[in-house]
C-alpha positions in Angstrom: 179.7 72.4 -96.0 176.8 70.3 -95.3 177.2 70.8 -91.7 177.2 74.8 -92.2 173.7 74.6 -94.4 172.2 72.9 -91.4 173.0 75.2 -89.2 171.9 78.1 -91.7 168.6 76.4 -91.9 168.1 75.7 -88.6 168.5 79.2 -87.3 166.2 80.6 -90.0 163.8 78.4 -89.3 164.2 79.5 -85.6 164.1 83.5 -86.3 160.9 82.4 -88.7 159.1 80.9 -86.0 160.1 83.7 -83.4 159.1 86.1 -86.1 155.2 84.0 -86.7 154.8 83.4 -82.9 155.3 87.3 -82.4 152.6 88.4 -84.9 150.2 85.7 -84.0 150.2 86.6 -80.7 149.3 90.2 -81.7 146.2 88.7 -83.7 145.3 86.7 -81.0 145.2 89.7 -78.8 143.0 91.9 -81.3 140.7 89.2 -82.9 138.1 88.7 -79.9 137.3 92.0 -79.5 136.6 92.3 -83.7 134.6 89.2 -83.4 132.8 90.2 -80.0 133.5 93.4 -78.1 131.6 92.7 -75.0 134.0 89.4 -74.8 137.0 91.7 -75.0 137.7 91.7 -71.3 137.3 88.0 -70.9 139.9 87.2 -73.4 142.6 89.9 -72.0 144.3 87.4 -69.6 144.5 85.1 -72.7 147.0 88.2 -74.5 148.3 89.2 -71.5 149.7 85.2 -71.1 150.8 84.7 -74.6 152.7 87.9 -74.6 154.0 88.0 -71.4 153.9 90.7 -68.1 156.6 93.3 -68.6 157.0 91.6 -65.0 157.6 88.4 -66.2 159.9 89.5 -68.7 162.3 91.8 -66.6 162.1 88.8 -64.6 163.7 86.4 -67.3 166.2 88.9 -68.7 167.4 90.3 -65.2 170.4 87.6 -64.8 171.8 89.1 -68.2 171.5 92.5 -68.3 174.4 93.4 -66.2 177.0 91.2 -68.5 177.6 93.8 -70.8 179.1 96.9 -70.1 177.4 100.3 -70.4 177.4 103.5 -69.7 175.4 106.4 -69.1 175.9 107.8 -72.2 175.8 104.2 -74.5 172.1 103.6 -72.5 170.9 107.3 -73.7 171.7 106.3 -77.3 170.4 103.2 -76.8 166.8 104.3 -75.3 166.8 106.7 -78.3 166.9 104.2 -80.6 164.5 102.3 -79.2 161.7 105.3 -78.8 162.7 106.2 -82.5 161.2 102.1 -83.3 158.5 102.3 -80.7 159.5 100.8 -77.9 158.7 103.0 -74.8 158.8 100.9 -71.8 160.8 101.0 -69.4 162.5 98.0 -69.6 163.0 98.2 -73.5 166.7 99.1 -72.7 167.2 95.9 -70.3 166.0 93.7 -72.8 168.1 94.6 -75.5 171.3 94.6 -73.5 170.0 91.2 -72.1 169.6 90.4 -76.2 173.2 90.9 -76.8 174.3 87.9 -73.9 171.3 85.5 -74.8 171.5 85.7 -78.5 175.4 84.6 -78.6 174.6 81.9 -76.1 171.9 80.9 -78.3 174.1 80.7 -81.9 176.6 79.1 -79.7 174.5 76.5 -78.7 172.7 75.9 -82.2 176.2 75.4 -83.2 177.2 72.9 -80.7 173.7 70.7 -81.3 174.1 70.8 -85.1 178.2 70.2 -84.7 179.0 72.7 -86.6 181.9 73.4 -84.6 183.6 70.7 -86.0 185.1 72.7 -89.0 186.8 74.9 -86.2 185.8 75.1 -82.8 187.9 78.6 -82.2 186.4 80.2 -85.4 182.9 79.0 -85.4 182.0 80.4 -82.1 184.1 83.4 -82.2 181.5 83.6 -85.4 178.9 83.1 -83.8 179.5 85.4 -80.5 180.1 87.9 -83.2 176.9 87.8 -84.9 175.1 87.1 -81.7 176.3 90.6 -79.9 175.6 92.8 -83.5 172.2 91.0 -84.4 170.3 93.2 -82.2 171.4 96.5 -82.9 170.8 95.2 -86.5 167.7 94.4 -85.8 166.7 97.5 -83.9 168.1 99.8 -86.8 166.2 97.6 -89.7 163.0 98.5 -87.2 163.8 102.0 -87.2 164.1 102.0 -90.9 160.6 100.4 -91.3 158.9 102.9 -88.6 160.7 105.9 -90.4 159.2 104.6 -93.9 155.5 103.7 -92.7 155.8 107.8 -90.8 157.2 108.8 -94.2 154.8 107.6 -96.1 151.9 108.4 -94.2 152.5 112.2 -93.8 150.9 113.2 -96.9 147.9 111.6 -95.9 148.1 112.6 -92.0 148.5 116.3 -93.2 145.6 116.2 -95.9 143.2 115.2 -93.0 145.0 118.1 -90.8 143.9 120.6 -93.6 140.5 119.3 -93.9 140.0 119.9 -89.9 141.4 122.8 -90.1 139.5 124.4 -92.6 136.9 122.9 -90.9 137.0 125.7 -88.3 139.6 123.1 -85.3 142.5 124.6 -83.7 146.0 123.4 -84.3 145.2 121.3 -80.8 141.6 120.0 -82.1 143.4 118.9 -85.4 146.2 116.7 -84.2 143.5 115.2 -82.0 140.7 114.7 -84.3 143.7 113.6 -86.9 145.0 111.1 -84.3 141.4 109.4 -83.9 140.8 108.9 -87.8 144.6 107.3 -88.1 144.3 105.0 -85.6 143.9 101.6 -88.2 145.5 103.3 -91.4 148.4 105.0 -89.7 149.3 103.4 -86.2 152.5 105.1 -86.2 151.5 108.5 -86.7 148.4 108.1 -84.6 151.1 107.1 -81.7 153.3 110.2 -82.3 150.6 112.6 -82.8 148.9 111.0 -79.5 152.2 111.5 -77.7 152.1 115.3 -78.9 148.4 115.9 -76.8 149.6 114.4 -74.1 152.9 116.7 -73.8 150.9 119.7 -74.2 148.2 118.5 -71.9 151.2 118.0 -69.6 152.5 121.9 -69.7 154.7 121.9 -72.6 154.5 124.6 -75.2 153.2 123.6 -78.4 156.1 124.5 -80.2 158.0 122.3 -77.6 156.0 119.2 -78.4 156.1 119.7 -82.3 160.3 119.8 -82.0 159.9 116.2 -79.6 158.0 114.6 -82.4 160.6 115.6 -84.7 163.3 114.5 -82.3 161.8 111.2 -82.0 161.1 110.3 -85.5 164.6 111.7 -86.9 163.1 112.4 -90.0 163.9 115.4 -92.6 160.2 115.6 -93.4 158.6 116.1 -90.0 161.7 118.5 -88.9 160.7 120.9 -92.1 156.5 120.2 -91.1 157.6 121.5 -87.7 159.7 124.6 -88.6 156.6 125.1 -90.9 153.9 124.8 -88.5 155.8 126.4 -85.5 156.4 129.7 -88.2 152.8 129.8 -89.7 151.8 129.6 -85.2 154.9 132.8 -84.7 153.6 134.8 -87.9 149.5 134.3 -87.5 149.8 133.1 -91.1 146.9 130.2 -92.5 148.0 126.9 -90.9 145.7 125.5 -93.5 147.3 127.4 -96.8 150.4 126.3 -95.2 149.4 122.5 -94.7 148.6 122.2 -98.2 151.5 123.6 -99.6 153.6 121.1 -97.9 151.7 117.9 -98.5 152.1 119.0 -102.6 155.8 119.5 -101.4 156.1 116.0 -99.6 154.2 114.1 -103.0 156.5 115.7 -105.1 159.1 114.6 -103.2 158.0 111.3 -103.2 157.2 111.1 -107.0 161.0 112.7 -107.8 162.5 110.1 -105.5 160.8 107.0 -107.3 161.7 108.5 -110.7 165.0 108.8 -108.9 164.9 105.0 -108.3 163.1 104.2 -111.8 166.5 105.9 -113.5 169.0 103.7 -111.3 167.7 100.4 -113.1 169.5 100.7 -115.7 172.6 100.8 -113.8 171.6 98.3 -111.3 170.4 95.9 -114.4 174.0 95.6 -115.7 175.7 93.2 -113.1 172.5 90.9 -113.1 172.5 91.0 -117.0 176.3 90.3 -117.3 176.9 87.8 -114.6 173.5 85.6 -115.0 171.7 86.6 -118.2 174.2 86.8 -121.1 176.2 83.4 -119.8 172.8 81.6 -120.7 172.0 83.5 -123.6 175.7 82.4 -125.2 175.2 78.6 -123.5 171.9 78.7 -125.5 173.2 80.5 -129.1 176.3 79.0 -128.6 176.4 75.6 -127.2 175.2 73.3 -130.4 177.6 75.1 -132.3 180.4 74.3 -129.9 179.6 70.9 -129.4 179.4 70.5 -133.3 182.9 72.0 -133.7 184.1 70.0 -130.9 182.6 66.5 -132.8 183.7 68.1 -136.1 188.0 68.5 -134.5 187.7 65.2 -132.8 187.0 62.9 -135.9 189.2 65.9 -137.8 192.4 64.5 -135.6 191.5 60.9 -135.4 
């Protein structure tokens, strides 16, 4: 048992670290050019070092890639998955499939240095080769989950800006772009997304095209219904504006019905906590003097 805490602790303490060196890195990346723009460029190839080339990294993971067997069909799955978390690059697919080899090797190891493996050899690293393969696509679906609630949430305020531009006098075009640049530190996921819609357009898609990619990418109910919306009021000639409005109200009353939604599932949700935790101390408390006297009371009773 003792063994099996250390080992828990010991790879939490590892993710945690992983997890603090990741972030840090992306401070140390952004704070010179808060504290001094013009010493922005100087401090690039400090970023660029602590982050790692894309280079570098195909470099590390290349030996592992090919372990695990895919298809074409798995790696189109796969690359959509990663697009719908944000990861575009090119070699966003070879690192996860390099994930699934090095992560294994990694719990394997952990177990072997903390002898873990002691309790069963077979079962601890068929455990832990289990674990290893699933944790990324774990990972990468808790990451989609996050994106898709920050892109949720941020809608309502994306389109309130959209109607201001708009009945500003901007085109449809102008306003994603305009909307775009004022997101940029509020809403960084939107701000990509909407960025990504310019550049398709500026490419030679059709708007309508573009809008349906965005909703493709972010899988998400609300920006599918925002597109149908937006690609009807562009079909009809009706007030994108009008239209805009309408549907933010729609999207915050959404919102509000769903955390009244969640406010009424407490009360179901309370009971297992209250029966299992609360009421057992609540009857040690009321009840345990009064047992102990009865118990003192039987025993010189039967003497």
């Amino acid at each position: 048992m003792l063994l099996i805490i250390i080992f828990a602790g010991t790879f939490a303490f590892l993710v945690s670290a992983g997890l603090l060196l990741f972030y840090r890195d992306s401070l140390l990346d952004r704070l010179p050019a808060v504290i001094d723009p013009q010493a922005g460029s100087s401090w690039n190839w400090v970023g660029q070092l602590l982050r790692g080339r894309p280079d570098t990294m195909e470099a590390i993971v290349k030996p592992f890639q090919n372990v695990v067997p895919r298809s074409q069909d798995e790696i189109s799955v796969i690359q959509k998955r990663l697009i719908r978390a944000g990861y575009r690059t090119p070699g966003a697919v070879n690192v996860f499939y390099s994930a699934k080899v090095l992560v294994p090797i990694s719990l394997a190891l952990l177990a072997t240095i903390t002898q873990v493996y002691a309790i069963g050899p077979f079962f601890i690293y068929a455990v832990c080769v289990g674990i290893g393969f699933l944790l990324p696509d774990f990972w990468l679906g808790n990451r989609i989950s996050r994106r898709q609630r920050k892109i949720r949430l941020g809608l309502p305020e994306a389109l309130d800006l959209m109607v201001i531009c708009t009945e500003a006098g901007l085109g449809l075009d102008q306003t994603i772009n305009r909307v775009a640049e004022e997101l940029r530190e509020s809403q960084p996921e939107i701000r990509e997304e909407l960025v990504l819609v310019n550049l398709e357009q500026k490419a030679g898609r059709p708007r309508d095209e573009a809008l349906r990619n965005f909703a493709e990418r972010t899988d998400l109910d609300t920006a599918r219904a925002l597109v149908s919306t937006l690609v009807q009021a562009d079909t009809f000639g009706t007030s994108i504006a009008k239209t805009l409005r309408v549907y933010s109200d729609t999207l915050r009353t959404q919102r509000r019905q769903a955390a009244e939604e969640q406010a009424a599932k407490t009360t179901v949700k309370l009971v297992f906590p209250l029966v299992f935790f609360i009421f057992p101390s609540i009857f040690v408390v009321a009840l345990g003097p009064s047992a102990i006297t009865l118990f003192d009371g039987f025993a010189n009773f039967f003497k």
